[in-house]
C-alpha positions in Angstrom: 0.0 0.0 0.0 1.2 3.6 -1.1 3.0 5.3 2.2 1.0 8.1 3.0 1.6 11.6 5.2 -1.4 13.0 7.5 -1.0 16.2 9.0 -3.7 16.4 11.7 -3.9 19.5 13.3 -3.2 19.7 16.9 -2.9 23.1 17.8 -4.2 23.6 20.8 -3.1 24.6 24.8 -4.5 22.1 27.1 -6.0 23.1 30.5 -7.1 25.9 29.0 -11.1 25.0 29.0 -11.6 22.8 25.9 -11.5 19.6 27.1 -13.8 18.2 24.8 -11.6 18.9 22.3 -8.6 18.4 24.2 -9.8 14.9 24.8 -10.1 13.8 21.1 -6.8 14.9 20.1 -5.9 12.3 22.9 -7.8 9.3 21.0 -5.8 10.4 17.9 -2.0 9.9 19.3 -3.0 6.4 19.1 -3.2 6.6 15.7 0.7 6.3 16.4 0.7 3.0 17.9 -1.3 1.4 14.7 0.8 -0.9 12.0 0.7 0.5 8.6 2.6 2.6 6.1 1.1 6.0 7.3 3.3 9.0 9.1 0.9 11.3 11.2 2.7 15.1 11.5 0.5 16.5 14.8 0.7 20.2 14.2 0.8 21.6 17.5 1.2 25.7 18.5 4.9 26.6 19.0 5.4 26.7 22.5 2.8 24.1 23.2 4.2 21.3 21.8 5.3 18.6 25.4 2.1 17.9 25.7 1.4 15.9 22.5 5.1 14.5 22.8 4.4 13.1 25.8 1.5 11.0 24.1 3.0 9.6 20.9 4.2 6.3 21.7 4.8 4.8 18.2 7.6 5.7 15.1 5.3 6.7 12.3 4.4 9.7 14.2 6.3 12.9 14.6 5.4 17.2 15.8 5.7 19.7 13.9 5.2 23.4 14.7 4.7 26.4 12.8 7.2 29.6 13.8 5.9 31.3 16.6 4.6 34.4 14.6 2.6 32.0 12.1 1.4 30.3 15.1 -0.2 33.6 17.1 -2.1 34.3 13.2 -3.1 30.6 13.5 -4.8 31.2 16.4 -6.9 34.0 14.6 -9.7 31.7 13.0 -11.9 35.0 12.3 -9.7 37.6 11.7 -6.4 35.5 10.9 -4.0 35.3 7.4 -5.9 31.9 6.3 -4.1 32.0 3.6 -1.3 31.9 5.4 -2.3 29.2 7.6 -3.4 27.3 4.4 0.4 28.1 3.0 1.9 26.2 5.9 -0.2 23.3 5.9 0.3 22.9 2.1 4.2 23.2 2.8 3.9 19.9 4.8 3.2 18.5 1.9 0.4 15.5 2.6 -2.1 13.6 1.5 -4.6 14.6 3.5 -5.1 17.1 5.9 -7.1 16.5 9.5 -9.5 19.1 11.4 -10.3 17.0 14.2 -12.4 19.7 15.6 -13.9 23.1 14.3 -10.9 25.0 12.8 -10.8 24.5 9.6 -8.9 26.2 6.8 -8.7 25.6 3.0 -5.6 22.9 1.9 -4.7 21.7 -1.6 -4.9 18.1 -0.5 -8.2 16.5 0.8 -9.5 17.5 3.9 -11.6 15.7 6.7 -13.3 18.0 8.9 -15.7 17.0 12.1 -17.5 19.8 13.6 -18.5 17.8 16.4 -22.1 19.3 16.6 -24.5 22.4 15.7 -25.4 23.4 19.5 -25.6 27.1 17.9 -28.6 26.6 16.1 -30.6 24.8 18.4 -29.9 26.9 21.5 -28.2 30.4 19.8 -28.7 32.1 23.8 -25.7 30.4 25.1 -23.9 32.1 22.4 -22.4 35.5 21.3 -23.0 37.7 18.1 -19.4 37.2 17.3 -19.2 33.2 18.5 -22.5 32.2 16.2 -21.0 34.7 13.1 -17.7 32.2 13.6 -19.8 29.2 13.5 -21.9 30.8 10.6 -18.8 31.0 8.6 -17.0 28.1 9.4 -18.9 25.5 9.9 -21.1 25.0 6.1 -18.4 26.0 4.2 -16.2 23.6 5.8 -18.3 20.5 5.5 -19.3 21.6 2.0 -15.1 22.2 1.3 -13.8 18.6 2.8 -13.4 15.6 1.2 -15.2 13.7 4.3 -17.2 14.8 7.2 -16.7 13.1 10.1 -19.7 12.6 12.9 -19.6 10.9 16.6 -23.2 9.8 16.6 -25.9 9.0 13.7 -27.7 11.6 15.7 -25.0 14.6 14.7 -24.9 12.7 11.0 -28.7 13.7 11.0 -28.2 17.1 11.9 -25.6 18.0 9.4 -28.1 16.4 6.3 -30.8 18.7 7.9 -28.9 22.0 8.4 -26.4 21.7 6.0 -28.0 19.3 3.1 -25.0 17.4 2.8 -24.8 14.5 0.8 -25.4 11.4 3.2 -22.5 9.5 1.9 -20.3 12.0 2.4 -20.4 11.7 5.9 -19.0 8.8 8.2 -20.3 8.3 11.4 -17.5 7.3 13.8 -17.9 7.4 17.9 -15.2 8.5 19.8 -13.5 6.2 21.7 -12.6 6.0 26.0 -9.3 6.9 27.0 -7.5 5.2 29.3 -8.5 6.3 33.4 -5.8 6.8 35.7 -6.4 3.9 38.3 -7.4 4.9 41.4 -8.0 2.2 44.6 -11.4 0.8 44.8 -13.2 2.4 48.4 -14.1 -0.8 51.1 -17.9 1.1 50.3 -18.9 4.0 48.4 -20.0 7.3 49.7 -22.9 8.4 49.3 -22.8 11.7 46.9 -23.1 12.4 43.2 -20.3 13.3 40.7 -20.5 15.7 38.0 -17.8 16.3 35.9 -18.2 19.0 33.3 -17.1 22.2 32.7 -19.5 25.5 33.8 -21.1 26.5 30.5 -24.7 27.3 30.6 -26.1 24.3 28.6 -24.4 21.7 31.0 -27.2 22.8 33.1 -25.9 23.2 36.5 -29.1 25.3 37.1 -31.6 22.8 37.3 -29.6 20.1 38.8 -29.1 22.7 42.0 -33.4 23.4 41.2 -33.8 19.9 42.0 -31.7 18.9 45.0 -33.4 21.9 46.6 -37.0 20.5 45.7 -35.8 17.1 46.9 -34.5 18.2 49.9 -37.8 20.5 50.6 -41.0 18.0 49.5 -38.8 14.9 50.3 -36.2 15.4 53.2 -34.2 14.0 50.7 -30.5 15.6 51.0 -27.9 14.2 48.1 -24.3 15.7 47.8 -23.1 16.6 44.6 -19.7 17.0 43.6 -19.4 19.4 40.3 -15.7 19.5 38.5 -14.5 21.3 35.5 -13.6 24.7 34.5 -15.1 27.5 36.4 -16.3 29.7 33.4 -17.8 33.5 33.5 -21.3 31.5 34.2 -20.0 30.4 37.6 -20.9 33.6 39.3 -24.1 33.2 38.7 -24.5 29.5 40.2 -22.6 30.9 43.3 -25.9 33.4 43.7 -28.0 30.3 43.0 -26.7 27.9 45.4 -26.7 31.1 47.8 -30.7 31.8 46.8 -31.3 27.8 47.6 -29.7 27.3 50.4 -27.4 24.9 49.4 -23.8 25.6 49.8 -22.9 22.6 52.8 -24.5 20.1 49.5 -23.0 21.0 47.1 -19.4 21.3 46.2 -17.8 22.7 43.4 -13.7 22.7 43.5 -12.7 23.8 40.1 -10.6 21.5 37.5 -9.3 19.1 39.3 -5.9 16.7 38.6 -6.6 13.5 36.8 -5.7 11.7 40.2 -8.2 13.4 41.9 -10.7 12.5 39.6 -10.0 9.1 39.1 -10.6 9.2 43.3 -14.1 10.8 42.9 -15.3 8.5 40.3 -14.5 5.2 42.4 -15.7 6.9 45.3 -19.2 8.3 43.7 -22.5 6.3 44.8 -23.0 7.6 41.2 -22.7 9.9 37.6 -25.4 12.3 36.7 -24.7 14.3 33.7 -28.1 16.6 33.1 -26.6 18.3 29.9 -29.1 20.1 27.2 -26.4 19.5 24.5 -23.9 16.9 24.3 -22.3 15.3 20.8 -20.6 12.8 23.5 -20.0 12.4 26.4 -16.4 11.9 28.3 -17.9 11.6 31.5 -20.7 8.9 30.5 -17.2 6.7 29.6 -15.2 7.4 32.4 -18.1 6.9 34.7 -18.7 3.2 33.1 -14.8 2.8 33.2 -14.5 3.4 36.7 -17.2 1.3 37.4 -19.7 3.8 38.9 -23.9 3.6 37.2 -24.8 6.9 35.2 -27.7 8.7 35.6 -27.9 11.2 31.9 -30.2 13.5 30.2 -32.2 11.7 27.3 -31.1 14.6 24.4 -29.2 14.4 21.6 -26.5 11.4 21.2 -26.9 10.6 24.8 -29.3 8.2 24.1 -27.5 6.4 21.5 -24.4 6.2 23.6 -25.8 4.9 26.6 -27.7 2.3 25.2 -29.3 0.6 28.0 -26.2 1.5 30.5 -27.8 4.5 32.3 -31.3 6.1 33.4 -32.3 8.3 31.4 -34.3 11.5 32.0 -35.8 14.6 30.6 -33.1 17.9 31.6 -35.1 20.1 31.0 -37.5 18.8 33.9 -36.4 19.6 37.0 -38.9 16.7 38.4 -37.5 14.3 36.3 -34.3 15.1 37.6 -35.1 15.1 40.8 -36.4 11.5 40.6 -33.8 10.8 38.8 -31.2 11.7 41.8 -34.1 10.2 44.3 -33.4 6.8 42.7 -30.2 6.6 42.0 -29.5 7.5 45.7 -31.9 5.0 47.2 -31.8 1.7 45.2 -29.1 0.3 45.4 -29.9 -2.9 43.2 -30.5 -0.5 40.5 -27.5 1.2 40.3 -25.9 -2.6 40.6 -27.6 -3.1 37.4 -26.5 -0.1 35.7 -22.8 -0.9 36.7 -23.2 -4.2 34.9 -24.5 -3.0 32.2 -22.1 -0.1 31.7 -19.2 -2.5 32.1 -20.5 -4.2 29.3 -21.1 -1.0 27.1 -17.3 0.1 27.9 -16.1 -3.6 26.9 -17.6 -3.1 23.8 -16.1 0.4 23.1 -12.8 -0.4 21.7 -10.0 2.2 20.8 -8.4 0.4 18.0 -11.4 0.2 16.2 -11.8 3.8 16.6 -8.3 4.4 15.2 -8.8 2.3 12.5 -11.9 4.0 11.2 -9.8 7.1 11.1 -7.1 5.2 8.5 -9.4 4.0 6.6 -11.2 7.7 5.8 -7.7 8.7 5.3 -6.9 6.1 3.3 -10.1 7.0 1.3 -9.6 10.5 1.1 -5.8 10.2 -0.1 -7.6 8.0 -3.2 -6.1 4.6 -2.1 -7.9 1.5 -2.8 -8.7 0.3 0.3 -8.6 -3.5 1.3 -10.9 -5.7 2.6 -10.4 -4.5 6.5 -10.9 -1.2 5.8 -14.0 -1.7 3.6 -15.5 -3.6 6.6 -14.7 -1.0 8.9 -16.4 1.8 7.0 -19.5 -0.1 6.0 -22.1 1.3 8.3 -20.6 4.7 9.0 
């Protein structure tokens, strides 16, 4: 098979509140470990380049950076050179060029592009003038410009055919895969408080959830602990009044981003994982919940559904009842949330990286016009 180069760009700094995205350039150092006669050039930012080093374990992968005055216009996706962002990447000379999330600029070879989801047009409020005009301009053109579009749900898939009337086939459905947890020792008994790990953007819904530990604690006598990590964003200062308003602040805790140790900790000590998100094109959490082997309580939008399968209970987020049942179960039946750990052990087992990685080659490979062999035609049959 023809040796191929795929520049996939990386540039990102981590910790700095995309860890959605952040979390998918993960999956793809793997791509480093597969057999095969690819090289993968990670493009990473300039001074932001030990992070991605320290994840490639394989050969037929390498970094390269543009100079540090290319990478500040890089940065720029509205108001940057693209053409001179489209220059460098052209100078790498490949055979297919990688926007593994939604930055996307114009290349002479054959592009694949995921835009992960369209949470801008069905909730515009969480969103500025100058953040939807981005996503305006990027988004179409992008999936209309690439050679593939790449979705992590059937659900997504749907919405780009809707919004966007793209051509079915040009789009291949591939679910991200689980990364590998930090271990963490398993607690004699777990405590008795809910985990949820997300950062603090309005749509994750923090709101509610505090709405309806306050009604359960009120009509029910019902008090449940939540734990609530991730990235304190400019929306936190307005669940601090909340929790204030409720009376909640000895119930709930919310500590900030916390070190992967840490977390690991408060997953194997969580009676449980509630994620009560209005938008989510997948979930990390839902994964590292069934990983750790702690049940999952989630909203019932978007791909969450399709993700959990029949791992988690599902509920309405928009409901503050329903998600006050929800929490009232999950707290008090115990054989329940047995049940769900079973059956999100099998979900995880069934979630396998390598396949994940594989799928990737093969669009690649497709992309890069290579006549793909029987593996690969398997693998991208159903996409």
């Amino acid at each position: 098979m023809k040796s191929l180069r795929i520049a996939i760009n990386a540039q990102l700094r981590p910790g700095g509140g995309n860890g959605g995205v952040e979390s998918v350039l993960r999956v793809l150092t793997g791509l480093s470990q597969l057999d095969g006669p690819e090289h993968y050039l990670f493009v990473a930012l300039h001074d932001h380049q030990d992070w991605l080093r320290s994840l490639l374990r394989g050969t037929n992968a390498s970094i390269v950076a543009p100079r540090r005055s290319i990478g500040r216009r890089l940065m720029r996706i509205v108001r940057g050179d693209t053409n001179t962002v489209g220059r460098y990447l052209d100078s790498l000379e490949c055979d297919v060029v990688h926007f593994p999330y939604q930055q996307f600029h114009r290349t002479i070879a054959p592009s694949v592009f995921n835009p992960h989801d369209l949470q801008h047009r069905h909730y515009p409020q969480f969103f500025s003038a100058d953040e939807l005009q981005s996503r305006e301009a990027t988004y179409g053109p992008a999936c209309r410009a690439a050679h593939t579009v790449v979705a992590a749900s059937q659900w997504v898939k749907r919405d780009l055919v809707e919004f966007f009337a793209l051509d079915p086939s040009k789009i291949r459905v591939i679910p991200w895969a689980p990364l590998p947890v930090e271990t963490a020792p398993s607690p004699s008994d777990r405590e008795s408080f809910a985990l949820y790990p997300a950062m603090l953007w309005e749509h994750k819904n923090h709101r509610r959830l505090l709405d309806a530990l306050a009604l359960l604690r009120d009509t029910k006598g019902l008090r449940v602990p939540v734990v609530c990590t991730g990235f304190k964003t400019e929306y936190w200062p307005v669940l601090e009044r909340h929790i204030h308003d409720l009376g909640l602040a000895g119930q709930v805790t919310f500590p900030g981003v916390v070190s992967n140790t840490e977390l690991a900790a408060l997953y194997r000590s969580a009676q449980f994982v509630i994620i009560p998100s209005l938008f989510e094109a997948a979930s990390a959490p839902m994964f590292e919940a069934w990983q750790h082997g702690t049940p999952v309580a989630c909203a019932a939008i978007t791909s969450l559904p399709e993700q959990a399968g029949d791992a988690a209970l599902l509920f309405d987020p928009t409901s503050v009842d329903e998600i006050a049942s929800a929490l009232e179960r999950m707290s008090t039946d115990a054989q329940f949330r047995d049940e769900l750990r079973a059956r999100g052990a099998r979900r995880i087992a069934e979630a396998d990286p390598i396949v994940t990685l594989k799928r990737y080659r093969a669009v690649y490979r497709q992309a890069a016009g290579v006549a793909l062999g029987e593996e690969d035609r398997a693998l991208l049959s159903g996409t």
